[in-house]
MOPAC internal coordinates of N, CA, C and O (Angstrom, degrees):
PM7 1SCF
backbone

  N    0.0000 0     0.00 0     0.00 0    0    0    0
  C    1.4572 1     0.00 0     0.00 0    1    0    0
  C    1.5294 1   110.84 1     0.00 0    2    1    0
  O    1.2310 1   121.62 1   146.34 1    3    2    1
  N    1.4100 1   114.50 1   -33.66 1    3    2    1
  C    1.8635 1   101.76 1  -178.90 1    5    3    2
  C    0.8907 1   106.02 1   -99.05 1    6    5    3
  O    1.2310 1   111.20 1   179.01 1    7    6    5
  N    1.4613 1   134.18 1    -0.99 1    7    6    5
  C    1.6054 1   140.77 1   163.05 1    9    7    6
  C    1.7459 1   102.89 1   -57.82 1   10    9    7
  O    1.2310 1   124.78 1   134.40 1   11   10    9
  N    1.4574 1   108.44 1   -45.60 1   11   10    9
  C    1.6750 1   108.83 1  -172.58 1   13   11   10
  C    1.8084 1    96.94 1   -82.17 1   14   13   11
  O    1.2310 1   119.76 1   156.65 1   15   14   13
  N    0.8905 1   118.07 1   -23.35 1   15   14   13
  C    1.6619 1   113.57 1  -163.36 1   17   15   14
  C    1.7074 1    99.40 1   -76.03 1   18   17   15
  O    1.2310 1   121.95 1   146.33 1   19   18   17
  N    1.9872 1   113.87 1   -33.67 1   19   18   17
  C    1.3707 1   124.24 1  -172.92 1   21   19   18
  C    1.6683 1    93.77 1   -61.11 1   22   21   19
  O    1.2310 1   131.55 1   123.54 1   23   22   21
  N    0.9996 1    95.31 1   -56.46 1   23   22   21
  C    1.7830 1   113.95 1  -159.32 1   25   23   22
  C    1.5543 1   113.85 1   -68.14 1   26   25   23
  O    1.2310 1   120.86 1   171.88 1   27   26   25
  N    1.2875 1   115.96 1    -8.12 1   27   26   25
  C    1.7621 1   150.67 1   172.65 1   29   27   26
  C    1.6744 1    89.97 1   -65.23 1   30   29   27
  O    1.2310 1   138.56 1   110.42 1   31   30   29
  N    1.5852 1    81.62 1   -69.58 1   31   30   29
  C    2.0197 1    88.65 1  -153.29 1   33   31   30
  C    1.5534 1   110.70 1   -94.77 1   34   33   31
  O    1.2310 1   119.04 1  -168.38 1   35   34   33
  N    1.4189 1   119.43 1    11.62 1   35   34   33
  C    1.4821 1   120.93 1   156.52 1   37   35   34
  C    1.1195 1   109.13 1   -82.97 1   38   37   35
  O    1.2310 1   117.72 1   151.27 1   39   38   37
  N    1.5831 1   121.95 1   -28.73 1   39   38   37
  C    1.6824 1   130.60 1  -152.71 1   41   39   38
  C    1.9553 1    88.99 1   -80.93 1   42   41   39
  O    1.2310 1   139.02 1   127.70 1   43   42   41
  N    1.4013 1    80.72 1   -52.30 1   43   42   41
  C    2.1173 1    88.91 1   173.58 1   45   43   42
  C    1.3407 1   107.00 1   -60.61 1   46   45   43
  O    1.2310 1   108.44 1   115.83 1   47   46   45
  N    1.2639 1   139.21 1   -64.17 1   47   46   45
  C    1.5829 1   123.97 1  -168.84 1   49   47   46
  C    1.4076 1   103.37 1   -58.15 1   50   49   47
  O    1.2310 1   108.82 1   147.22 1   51   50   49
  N    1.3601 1   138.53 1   -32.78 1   51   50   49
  C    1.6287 1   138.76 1   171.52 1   53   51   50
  C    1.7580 1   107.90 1   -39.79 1   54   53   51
  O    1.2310 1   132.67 1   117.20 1   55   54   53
  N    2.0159 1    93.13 1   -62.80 1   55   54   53
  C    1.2180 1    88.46 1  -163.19 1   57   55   54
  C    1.9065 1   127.43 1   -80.03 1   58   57   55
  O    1.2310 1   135.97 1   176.96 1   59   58   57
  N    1.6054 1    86.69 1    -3.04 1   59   58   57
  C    1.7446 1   112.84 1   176.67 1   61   59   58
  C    1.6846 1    92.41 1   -61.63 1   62   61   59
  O    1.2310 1   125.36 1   115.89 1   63   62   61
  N    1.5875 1   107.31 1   -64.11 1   63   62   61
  C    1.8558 1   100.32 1  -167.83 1   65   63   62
  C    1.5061 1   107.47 1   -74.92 1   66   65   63
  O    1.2310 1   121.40 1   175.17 1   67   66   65
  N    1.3337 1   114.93 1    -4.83 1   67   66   65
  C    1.7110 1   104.48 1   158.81 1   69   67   66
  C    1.3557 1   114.39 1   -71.35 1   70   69   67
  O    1.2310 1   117.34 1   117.12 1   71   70   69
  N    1.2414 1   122.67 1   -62.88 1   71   70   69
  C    1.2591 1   131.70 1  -175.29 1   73   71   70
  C    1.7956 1   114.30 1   -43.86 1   74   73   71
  O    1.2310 1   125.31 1   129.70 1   75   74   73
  N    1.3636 1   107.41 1   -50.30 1   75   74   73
  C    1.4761 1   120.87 1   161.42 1   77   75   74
  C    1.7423 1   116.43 1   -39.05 1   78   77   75
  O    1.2310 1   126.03 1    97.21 1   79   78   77
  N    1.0617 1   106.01 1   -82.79 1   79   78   77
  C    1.2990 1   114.04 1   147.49 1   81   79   78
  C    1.4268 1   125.86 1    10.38 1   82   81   79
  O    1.2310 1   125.04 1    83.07 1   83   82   81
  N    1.7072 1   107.93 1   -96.93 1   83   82   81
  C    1.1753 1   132.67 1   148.71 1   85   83   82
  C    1.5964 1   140.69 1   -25.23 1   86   85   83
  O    1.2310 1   120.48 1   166.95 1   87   86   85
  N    0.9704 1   116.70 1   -13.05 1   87   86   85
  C    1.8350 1   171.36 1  -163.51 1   89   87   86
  C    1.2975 1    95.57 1   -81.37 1   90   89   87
  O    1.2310 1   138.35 1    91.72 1   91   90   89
  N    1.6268 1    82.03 1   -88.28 1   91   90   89
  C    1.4661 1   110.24 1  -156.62 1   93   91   90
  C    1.7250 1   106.95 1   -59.06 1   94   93   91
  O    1.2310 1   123.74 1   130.40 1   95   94   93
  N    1.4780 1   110.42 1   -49.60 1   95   94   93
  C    1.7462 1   115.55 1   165.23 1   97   95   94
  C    1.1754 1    91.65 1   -30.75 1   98   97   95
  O    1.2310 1   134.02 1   100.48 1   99   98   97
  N    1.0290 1    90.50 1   -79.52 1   99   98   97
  C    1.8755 1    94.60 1  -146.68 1  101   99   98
  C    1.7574 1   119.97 1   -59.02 1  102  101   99
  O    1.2310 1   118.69 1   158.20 1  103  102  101
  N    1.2000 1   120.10 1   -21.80 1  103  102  101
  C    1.7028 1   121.54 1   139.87 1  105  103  102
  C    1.6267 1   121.95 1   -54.72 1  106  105  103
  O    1.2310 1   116.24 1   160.73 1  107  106  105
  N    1.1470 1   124.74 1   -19.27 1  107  106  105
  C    1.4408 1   130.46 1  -167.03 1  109  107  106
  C    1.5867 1    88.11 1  -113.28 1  110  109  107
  O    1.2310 1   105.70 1   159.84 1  111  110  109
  N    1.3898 1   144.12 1   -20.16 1  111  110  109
  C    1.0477 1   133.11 1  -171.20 1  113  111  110
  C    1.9027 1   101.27 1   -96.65 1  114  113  111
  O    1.2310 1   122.15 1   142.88 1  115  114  113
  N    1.2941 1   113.49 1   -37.12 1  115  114  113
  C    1.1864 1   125.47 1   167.20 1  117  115  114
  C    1.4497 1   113.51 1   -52.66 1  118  117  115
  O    1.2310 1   120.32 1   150.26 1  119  118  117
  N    1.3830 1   116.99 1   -29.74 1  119  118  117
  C    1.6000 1   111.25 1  -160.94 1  121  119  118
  C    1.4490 1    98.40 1   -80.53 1  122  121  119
  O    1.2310 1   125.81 1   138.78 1  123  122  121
  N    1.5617 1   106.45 1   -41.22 1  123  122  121
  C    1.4744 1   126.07 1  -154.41 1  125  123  122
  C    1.7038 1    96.02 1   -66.87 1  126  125  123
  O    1.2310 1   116.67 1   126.43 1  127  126  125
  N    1.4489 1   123.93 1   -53.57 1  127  126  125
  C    1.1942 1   124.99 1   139.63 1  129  127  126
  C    1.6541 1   138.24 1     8.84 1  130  129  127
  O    1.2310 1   136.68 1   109.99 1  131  130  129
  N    1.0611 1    85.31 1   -70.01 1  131  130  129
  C    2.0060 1   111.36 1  -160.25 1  133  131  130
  C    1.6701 1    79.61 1   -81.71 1  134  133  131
  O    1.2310 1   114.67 1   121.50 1  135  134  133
  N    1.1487 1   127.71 1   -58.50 1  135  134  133
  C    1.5579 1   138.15 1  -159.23 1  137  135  134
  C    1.7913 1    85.49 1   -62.76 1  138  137  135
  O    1.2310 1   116.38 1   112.52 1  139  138  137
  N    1.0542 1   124.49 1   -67.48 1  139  138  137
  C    1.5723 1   128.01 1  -170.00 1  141  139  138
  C    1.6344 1    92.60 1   -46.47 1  142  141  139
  O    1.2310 1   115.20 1   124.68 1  143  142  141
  N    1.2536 1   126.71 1   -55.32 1  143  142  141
  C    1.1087 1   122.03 1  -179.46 1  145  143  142
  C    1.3570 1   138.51 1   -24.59 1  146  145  143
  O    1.2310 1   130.15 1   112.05 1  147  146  145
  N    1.2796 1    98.03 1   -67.95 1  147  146  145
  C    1.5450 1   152.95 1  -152.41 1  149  147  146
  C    1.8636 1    76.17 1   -65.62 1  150  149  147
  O    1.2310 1   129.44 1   103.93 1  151  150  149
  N    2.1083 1    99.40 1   -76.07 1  151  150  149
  C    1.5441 1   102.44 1  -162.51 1  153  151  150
  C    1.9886 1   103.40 1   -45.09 1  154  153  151
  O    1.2310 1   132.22 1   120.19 1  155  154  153
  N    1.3128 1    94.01 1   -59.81 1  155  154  153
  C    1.6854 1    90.20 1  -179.00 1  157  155  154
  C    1.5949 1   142.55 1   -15.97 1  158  157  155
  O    1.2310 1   132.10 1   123.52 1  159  158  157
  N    1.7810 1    94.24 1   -56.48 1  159  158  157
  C    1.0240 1   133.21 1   137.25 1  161  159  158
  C    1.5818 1   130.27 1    -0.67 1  162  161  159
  O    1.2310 1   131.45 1    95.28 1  163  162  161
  N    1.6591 1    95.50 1   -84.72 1  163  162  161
  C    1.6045 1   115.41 1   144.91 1  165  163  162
  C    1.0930 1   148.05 1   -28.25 1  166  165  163
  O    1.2310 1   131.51 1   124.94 1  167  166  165
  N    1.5521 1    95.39 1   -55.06 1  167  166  165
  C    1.5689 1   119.78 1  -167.30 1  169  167  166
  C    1.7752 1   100.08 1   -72.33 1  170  169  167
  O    1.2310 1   121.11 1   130.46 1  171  170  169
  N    1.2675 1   115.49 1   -49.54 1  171  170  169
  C    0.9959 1   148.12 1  -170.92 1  173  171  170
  C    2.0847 1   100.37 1   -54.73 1  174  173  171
  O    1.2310 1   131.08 1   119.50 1  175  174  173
  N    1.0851 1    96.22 1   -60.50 1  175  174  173
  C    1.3637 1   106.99 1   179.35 1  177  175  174
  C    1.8583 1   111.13 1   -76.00 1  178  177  175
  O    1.2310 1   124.22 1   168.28 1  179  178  177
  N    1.3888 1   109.50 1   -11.72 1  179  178  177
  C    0.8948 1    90.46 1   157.25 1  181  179  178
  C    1.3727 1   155.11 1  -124.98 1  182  181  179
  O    1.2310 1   136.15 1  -164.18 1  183  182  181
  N    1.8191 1    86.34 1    15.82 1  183  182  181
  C    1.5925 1   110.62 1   171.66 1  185  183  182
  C    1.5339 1   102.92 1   -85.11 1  186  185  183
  O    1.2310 1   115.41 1   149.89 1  187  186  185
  N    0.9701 1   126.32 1   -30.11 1  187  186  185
  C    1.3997 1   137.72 1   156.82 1  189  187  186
  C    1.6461 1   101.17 1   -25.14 1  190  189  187
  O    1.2310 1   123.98 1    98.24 1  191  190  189
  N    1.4375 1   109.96 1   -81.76 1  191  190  189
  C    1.6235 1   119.10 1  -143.08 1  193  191  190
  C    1.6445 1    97.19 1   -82.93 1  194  193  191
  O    1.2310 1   122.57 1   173.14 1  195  194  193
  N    2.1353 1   112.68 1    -6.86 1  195  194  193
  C    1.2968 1    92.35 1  -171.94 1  197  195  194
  C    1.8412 1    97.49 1  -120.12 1  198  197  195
  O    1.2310 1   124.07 1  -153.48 1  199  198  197
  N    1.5087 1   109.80 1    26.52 1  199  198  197
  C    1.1392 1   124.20 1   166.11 1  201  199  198
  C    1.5078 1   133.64 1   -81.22 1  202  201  199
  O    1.2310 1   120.10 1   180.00 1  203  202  201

């Protein structure tokens, strides 16, 4: 029984620093995003004003 309870809460601290992990992508994938945006944004405004 504390053999399965060890192997419980290693399996959880694994999937805690996955999830962490996973986090962090996906904040860094968001930024990369917003930044693509942002230029678009730009680009956009400035075929506009030089149209």
């Amino acid at each position: 029984m504390r053999e399965d309870m060890v192997r419980v809460l290693d399996q959880r601290d694994i999937l805690v620093k996955e999830n962490e992990k996973l986090q962090q992508q996906l904040e860094e994938e968001r930024q990369k995003v917003a930044a693509l945006e942002e230029k678009l944004q730009q680009d956009q405004l400035l075929s506009k004003s030089g149209a």
